[in-house]
TIRO-2110 file (N, C-alpha, C; in Angstrom, 1 decimal):
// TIRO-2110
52.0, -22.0, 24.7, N, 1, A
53.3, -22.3, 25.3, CA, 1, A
53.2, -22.3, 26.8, C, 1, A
53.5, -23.5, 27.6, N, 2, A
53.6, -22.9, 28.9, CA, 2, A
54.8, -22.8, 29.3, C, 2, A
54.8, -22.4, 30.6, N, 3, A
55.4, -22.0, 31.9, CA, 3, A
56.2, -22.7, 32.3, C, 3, A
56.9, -22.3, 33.0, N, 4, A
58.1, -23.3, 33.7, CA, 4, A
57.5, -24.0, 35.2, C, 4, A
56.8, -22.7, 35.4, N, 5, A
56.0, -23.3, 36.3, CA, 5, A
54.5, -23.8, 35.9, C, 5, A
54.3, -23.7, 35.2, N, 6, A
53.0, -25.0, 34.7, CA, 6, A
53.7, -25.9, 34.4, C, 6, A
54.9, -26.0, 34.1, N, 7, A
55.3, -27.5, 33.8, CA, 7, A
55.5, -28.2, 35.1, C, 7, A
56.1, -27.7, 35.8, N, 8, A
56.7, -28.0, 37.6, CA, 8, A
55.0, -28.5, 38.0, C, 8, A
54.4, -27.5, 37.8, N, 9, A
52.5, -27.8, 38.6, CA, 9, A
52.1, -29.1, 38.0, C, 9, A
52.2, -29.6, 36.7, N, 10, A
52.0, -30.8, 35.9, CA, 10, A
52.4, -32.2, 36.5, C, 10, A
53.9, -31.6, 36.6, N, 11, A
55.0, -33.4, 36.9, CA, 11, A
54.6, -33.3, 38.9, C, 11, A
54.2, -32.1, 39.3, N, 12, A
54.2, -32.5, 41.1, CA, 12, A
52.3, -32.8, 40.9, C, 12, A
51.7, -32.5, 40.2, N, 13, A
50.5, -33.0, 39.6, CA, 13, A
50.7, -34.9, 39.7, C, 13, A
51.1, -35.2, 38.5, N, 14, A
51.6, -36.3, 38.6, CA, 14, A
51.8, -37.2, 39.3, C, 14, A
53.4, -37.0, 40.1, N, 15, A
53.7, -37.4, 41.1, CA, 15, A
52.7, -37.4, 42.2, C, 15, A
52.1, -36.9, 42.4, N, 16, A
50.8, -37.2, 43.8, CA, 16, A
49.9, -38.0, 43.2, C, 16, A
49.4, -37.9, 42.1, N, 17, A
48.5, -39.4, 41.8, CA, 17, A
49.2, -40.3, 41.3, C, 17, A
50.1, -40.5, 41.1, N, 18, A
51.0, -41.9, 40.3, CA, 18, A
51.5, -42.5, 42.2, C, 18, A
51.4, -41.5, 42.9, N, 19, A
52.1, -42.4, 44.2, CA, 19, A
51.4, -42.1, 45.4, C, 19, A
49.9, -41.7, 44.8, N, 20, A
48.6, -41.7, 46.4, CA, 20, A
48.9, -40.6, 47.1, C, 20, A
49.8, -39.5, 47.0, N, 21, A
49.9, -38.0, 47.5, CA, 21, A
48.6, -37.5, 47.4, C, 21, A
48.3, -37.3, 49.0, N, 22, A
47.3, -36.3, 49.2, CA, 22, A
47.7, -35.0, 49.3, C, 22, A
47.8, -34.2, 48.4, N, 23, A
48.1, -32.7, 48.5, CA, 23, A
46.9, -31.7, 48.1, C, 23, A
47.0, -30.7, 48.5, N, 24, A
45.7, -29.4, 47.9, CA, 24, A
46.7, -29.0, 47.0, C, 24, A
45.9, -27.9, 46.1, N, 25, A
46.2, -27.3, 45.2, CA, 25, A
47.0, -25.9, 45.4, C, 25, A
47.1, -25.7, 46.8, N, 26, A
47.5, -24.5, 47.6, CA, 26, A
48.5, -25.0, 47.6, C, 26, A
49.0, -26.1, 48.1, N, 27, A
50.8, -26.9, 48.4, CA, 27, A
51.3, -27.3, 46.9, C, 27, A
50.3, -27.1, 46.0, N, 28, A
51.1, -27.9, 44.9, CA, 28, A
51.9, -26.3, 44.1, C, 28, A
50.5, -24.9, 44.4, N, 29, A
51.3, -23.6, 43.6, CA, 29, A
52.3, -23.6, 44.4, C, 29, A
52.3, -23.9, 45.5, N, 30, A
53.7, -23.0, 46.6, CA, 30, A
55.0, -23.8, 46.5, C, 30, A
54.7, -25.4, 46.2, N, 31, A
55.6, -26.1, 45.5, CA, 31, A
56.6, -25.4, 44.5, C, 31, A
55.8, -25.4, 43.8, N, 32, A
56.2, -24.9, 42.1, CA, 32, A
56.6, -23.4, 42.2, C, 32, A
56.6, -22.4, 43.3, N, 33, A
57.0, -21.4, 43.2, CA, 33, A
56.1, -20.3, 43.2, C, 33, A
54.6, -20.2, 43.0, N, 34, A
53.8, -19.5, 42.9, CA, 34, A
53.5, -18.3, 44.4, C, 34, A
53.0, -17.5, 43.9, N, 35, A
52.8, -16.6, 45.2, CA, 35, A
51.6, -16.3, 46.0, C, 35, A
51.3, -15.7, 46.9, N, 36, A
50.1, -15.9, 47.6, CA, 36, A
48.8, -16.1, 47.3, C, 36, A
48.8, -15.1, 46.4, N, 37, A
47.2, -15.5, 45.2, CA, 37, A
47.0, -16.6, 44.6, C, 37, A
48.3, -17.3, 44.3, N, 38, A
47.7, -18.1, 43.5, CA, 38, A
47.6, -19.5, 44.6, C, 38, A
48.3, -19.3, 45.9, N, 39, A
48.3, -20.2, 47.1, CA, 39, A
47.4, -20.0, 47.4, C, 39, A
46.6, -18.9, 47.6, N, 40, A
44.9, -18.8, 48.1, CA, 40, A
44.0, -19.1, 46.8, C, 40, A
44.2, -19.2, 46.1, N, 41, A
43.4, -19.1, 44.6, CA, 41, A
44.1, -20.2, 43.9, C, 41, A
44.3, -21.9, 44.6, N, 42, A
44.9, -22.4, 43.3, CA, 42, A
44.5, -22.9, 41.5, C, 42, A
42.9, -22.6, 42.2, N, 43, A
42.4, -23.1, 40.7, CA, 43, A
42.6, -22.4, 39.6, C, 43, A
43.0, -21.1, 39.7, N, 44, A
43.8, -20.1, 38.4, CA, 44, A
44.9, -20.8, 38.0, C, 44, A
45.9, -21.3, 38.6, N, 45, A
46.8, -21.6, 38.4, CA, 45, A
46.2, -23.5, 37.6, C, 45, A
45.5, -24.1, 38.3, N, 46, A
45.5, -25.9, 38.4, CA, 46, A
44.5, -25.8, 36.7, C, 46, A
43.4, -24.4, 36.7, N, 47, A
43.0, -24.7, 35.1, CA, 47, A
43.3, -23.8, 34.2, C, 47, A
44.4, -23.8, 34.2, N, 48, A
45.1, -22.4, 32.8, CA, 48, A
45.4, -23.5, 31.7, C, 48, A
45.4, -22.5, 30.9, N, 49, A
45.7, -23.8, 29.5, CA, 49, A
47.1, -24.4, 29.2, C, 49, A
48.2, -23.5, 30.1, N, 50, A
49.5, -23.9, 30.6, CA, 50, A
49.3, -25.4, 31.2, C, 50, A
49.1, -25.5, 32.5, N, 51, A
48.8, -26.8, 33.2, CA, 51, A
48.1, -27.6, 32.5, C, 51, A
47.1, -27.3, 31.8, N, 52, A
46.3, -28.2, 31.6, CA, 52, A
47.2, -28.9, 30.1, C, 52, A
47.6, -28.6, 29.5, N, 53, A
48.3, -28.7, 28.4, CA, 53, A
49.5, -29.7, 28.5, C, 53, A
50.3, -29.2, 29.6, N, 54, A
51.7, -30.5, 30.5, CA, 54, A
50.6, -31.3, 30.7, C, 54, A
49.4, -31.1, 31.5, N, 55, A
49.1, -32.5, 31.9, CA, 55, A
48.6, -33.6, 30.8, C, 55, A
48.2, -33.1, 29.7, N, 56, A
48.1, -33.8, 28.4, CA, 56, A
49.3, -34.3, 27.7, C, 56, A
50.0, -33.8, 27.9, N, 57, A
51.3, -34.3, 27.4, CA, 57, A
52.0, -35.6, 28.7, C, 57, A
51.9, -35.4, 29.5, N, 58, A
51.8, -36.7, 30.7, CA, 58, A
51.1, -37.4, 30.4, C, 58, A
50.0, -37.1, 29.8, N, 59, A
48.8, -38.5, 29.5, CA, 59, A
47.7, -38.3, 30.4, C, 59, A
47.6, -37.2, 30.8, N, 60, A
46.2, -36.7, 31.1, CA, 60, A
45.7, -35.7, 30.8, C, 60, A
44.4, -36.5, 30.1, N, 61, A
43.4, -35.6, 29.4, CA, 61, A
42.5, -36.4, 29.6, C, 61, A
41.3, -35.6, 29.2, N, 62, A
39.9, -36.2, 29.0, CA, 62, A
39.9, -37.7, 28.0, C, 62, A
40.9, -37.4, 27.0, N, 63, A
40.9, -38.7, 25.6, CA, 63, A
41.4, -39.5, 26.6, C, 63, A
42.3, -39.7, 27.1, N, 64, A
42.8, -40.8, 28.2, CA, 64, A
42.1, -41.2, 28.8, C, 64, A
41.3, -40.4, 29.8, N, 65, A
40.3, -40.5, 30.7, CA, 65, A
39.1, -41.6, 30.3, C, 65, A
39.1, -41.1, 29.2, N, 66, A
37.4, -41.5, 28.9, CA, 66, A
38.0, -42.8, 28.0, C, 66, A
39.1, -42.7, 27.5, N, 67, A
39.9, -44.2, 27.0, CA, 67, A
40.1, -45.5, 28.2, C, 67, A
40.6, -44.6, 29.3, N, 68, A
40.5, -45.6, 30.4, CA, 68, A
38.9, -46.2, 31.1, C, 68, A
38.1, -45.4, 30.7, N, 69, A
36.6, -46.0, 31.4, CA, 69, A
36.7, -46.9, 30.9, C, 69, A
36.5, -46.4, 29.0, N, 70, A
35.7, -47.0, 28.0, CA, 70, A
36.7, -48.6, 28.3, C, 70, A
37.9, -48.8, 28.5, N, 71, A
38.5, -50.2, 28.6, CA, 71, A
38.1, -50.7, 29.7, C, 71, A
37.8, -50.4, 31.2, N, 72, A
37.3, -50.6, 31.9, CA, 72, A
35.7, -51.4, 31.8, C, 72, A
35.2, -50.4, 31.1, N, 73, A
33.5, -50.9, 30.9, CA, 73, A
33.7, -52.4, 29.6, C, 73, A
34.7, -52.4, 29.2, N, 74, A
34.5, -53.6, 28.4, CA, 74, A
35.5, -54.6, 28.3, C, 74, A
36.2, -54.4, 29.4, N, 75, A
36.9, -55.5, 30.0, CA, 75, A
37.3, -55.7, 30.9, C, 75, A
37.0, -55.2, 32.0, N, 76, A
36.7, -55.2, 33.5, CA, 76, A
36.2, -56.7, 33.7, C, 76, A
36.9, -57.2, 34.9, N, 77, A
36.3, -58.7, 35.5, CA, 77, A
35.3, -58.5, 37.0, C, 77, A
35.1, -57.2, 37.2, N, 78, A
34.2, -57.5, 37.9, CA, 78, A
33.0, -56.3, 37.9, C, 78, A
32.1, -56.9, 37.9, N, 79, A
30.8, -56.3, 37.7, CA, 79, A
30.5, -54.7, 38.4, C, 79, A
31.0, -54.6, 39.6, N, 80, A
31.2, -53.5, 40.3, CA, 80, A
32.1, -52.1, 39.5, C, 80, A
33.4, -52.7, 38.9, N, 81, A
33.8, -51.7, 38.5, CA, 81, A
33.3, -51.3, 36.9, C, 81, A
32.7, -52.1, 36.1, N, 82, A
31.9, -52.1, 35.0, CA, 82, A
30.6, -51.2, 35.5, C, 82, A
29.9, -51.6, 36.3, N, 83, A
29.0, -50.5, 36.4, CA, 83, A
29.3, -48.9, 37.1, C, 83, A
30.5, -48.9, 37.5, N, 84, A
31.0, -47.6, 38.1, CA, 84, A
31.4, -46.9, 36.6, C, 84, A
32.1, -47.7, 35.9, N, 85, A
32.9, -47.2, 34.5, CA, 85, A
30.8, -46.2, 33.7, C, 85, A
30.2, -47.3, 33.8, N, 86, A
29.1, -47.4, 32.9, CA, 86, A
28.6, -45.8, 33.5, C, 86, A
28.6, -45.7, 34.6, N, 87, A
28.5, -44.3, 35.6, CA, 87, A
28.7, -43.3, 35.4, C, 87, A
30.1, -43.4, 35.4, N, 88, A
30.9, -42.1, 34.8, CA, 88, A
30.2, -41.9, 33.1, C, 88, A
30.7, -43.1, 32.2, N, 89, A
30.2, -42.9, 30.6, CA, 89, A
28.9, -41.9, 30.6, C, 89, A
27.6, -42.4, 31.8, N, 90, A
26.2, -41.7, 31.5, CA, 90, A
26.8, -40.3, 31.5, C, 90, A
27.2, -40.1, 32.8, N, 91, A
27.4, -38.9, 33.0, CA, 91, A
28.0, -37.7, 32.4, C, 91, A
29.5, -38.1, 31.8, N, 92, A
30.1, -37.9, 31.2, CA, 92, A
29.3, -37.4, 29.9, C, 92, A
28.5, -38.5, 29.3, N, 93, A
27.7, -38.0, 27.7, CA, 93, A
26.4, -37.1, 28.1, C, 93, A
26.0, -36.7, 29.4, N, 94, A
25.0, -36.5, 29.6, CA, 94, A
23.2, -37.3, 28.9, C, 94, A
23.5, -38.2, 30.0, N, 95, A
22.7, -39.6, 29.9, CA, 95, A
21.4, -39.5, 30.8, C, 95, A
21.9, -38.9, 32.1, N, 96, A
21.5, -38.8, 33.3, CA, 96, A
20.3, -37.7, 33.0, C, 96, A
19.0, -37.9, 33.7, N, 97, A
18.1, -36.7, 33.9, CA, 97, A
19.1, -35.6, 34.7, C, 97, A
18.8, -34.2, 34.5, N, 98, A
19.1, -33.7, 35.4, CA, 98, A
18.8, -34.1, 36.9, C, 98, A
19.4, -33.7, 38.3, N, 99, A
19.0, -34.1, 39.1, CA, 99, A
18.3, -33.0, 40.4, C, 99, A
18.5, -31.6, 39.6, N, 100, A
17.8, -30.7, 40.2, CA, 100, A
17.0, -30.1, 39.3, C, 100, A
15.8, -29.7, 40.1, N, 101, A
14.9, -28.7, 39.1, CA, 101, A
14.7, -27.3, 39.9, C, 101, A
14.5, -26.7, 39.1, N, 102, A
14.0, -25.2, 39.5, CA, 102, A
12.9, -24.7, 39.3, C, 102, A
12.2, -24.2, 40.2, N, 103, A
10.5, -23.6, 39.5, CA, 103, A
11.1, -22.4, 40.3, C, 103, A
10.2, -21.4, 38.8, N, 104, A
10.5, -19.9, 39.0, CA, 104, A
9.2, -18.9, 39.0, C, 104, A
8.6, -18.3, 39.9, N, 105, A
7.9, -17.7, 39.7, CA, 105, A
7.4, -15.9, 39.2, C, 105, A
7.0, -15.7, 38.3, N, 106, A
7.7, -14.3, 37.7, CA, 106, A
6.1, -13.7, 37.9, C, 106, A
5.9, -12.6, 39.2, N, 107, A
5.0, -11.6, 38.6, CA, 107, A
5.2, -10.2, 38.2, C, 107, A
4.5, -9.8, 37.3, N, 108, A
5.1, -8.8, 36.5, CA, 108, A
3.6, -7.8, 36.7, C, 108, A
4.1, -6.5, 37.1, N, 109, A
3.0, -5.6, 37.1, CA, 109, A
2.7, -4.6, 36.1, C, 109, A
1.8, -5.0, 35.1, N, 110, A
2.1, -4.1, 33.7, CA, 110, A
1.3, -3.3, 33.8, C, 110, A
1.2, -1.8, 33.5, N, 111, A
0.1, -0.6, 33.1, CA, 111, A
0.0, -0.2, 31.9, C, 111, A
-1.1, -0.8, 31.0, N, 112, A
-1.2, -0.9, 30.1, CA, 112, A
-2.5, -0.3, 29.7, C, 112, A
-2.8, 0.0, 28.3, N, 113, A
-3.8, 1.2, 28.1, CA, 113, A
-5.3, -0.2, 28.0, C, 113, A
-6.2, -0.1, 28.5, N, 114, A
-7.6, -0.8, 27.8, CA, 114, A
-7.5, -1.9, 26.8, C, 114, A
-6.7, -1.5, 26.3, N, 115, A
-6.9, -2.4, 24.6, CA, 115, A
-6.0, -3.0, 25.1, C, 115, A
-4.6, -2.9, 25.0, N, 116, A
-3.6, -3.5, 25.4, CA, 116, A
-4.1, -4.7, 27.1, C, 116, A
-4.4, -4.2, 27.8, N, 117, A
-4.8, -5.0, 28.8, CA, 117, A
-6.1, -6.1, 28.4, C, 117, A
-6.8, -6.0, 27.5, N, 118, A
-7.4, -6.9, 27.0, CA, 118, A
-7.2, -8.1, 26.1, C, 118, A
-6.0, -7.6, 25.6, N, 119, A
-5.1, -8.4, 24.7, CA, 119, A
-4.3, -9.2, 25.9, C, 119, A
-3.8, -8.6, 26.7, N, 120, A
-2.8, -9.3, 28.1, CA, 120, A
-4.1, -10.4, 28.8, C, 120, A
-5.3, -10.3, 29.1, N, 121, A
-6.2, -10.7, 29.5, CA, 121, A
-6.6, -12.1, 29.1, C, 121, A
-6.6, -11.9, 27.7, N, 122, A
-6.9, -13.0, 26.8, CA, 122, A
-6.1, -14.0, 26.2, C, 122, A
-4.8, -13.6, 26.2, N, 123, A
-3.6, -14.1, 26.2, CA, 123, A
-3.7, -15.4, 27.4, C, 123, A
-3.0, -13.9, 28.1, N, 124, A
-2.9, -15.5, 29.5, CA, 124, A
-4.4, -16.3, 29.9, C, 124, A
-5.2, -15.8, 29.4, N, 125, A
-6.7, -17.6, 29.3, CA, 125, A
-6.5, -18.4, 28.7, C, 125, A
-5.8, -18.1, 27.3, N, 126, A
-5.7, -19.1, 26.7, CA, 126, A
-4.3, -19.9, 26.8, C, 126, A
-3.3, -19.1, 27.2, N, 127, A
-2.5, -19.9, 28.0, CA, 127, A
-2.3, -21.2, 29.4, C, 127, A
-3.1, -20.2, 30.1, N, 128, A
-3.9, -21.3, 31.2, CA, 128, A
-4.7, -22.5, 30.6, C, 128, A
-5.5, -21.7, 30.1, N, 129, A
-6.1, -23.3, 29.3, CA, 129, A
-5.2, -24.2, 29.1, C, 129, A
-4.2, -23.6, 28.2, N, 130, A
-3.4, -24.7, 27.2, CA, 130, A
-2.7, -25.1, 28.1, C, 130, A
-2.0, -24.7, 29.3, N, 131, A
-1.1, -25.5, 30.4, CA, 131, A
-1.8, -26.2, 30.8, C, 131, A
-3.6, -26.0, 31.2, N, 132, A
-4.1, -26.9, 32.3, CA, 132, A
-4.4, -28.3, 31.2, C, 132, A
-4.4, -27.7, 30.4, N, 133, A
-5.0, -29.1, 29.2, CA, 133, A
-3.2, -30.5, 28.9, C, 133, A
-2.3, -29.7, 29.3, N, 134, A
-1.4, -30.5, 29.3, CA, 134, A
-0.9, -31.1, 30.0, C, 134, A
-1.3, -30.3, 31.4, N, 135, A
-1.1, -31.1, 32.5, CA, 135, A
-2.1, -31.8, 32.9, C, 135, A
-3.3, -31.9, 32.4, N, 136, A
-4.4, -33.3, 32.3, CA, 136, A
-4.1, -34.1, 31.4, C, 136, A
-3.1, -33.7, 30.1, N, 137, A
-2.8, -35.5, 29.0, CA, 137, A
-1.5, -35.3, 29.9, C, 137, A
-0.6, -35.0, 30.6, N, 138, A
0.9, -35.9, 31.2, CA, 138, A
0.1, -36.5, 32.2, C, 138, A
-1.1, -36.3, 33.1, N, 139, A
-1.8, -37.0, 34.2, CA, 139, A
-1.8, -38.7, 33.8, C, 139, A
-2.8, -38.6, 32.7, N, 140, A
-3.1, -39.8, 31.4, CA, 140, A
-1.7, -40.4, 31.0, C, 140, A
END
């Protein structure tokens, strides 16, 4: 159930994109009545299941959203907004390679009895092998 004021945050929601309102999320809690936390912190307030819930009942959600590409990408007259729609879709389904990578390097200092350290020894050769032999067939 929400709020009286998640409903108010919903419809002044609304009204700024149905009529090109540039507003922050700080003017839209203080609108609706909210108090300084949540004017310094609007995103508590902009993703509670309250707001987010009016705004589906307005007709925004994700099903809408991705209703609107999907008509977009296949009946769009101009090629530009068909491949912006096609954009969002990759993205959206996770289509896209990631676009960052991470390399991590981990040394670890073990004290380990003889045996054990020969078992650790042997391990990571054959490890090394087996990476260096995979990164000569991805070379290929």
């Amino acid at each position: 159930m929400s709020t009286i004021r998640q409903k108010l945050v919903a419809r002044e929601l609304k009204n700024a994109i149905e009529n090109n309102i540039p507003i922050t999320g700080g003017r839209v809690a203080e609108k609706c009545g909210y108090g300084k936390d949540a004017i310094l912190n609007p995103s508590r307030v902009l993703e509670s299941r309250g707001v987010k819930k009016e705004l589906a009942i307005l007709g925004f959600s994700e099903f809408e959203a991705d209703t609107t590409v999907g008509q977009i990408l296949l009946k769009g007259k101009k090629d530009e907004s068909k491949l912006r729609a096609a954009d969002i879709i990759y993205k959206r389904v996770g289509s896209y390679a990631p676009e960052k990578s991470q390399s991590v390097n981990l040394n670890l200092e073990i004290k380990a009895s003889k045996k054990s350290q020969g078992l650790i020894d042997e391990y990571e050769a054959k490890l090394r092998k087996t990476l260096e032999l995979e990164k000569n067939e991805a070379k290929n």
